[in-house]
C-alpha positions in Angstrom: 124.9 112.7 -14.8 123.1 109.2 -14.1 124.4 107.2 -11.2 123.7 102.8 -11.2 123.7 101.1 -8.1 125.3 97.8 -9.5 125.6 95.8 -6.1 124.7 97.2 -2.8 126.2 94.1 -0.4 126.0 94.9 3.1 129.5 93.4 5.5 128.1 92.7 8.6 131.4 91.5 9.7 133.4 94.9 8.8 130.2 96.7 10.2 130.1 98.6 6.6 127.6 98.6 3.3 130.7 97.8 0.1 128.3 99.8 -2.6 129.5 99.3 -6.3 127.7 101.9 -9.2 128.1 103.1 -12.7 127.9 106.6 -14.0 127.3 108.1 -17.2 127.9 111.5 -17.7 128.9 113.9 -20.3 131.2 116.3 -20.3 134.4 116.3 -18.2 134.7 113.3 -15.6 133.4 113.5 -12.2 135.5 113.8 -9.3 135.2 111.3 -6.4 134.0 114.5 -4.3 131.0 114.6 -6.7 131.0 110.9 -7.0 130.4 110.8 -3.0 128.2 113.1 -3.2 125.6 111.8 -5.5 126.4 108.7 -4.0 125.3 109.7 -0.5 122.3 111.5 -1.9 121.3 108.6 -3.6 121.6 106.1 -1.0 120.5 108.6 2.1 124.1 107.7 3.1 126.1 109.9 5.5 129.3 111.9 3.7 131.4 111.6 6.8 131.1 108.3 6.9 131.4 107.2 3.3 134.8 106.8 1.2 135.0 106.1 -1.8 137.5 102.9 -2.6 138.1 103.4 -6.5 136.9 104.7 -9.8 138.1 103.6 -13.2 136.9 105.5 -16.5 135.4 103.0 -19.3 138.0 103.4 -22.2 136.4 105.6 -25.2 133.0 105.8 -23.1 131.8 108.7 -21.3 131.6 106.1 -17.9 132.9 105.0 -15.0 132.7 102.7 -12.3 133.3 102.6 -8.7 133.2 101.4 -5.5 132.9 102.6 -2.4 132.0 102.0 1.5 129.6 103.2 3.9 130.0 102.5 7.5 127.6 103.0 10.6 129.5 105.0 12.6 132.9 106.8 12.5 134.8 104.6 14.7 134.0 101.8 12.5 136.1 103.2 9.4 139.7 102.3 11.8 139.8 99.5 9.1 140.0 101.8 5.7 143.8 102.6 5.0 145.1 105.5 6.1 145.7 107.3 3.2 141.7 107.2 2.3 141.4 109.5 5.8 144.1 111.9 5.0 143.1 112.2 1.4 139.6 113.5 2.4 141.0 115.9 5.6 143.7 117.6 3.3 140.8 118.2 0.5 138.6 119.6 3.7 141.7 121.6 4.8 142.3 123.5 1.3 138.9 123.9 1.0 138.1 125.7 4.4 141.3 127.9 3.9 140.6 129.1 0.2 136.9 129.8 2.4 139.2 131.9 4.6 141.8 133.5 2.1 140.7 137.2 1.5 141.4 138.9 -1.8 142.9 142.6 -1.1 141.5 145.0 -3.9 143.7 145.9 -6.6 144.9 149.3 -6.7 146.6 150.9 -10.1 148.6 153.5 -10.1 148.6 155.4 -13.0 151.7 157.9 -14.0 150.9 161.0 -15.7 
């Protein structure tokens, strides 16, 4: 996967870096976890404070494009819509509990 820092534009109004990029990849598409990822490590940006806005696939290319926004500090991201926060803390949540779920071993019982 190759990431492209198209425009890097830093808001000094909204306190926040709006960061637009390209990737290629091959294979199946990226998710925007693996997206912010890269992104952060990339730009030496911090995770929690980073959301990514939007992606849109290139049609019949194995590309997309995005935008996202990186802010200072977490009491600076009040201004991203709601639904960016809870997206990211139910991904968190499912994540942490399939960390905590604990497979029981499977017993067969055979009938002679």
């Amino acid at each position: 996967m190759d990431m492209k820092i198209t425009n890097n534009f830093e808001n000094k109004l909204l306190s926040r870096k709006e960061i637009t990029f390209q990737v290629i990849y091959s294979g199946k598409t990226p998710t925007k976890d693996d997206l912010k990822v890269m992104l952060c490590k990339t730009l030496n940006l911090s995770p929690s404070t980073t959301v990514i806005v939007n992606v849109s696939q290139v049609y019949g290319m194995m590309q997309s494009q995005g935008v996202a926004h990186s802010y200072a500090n977490e009491a600076d991201m009040g201004i991203e819509p709601k639904h960016f926060a809870k997206r990211d803390a139910k991904k968190a949540k499912s994540e942490s509990a399939e960390d905590k779920k604990i497979e029981a071993p499977k017993t067969e019982d055979k009938k002679e």
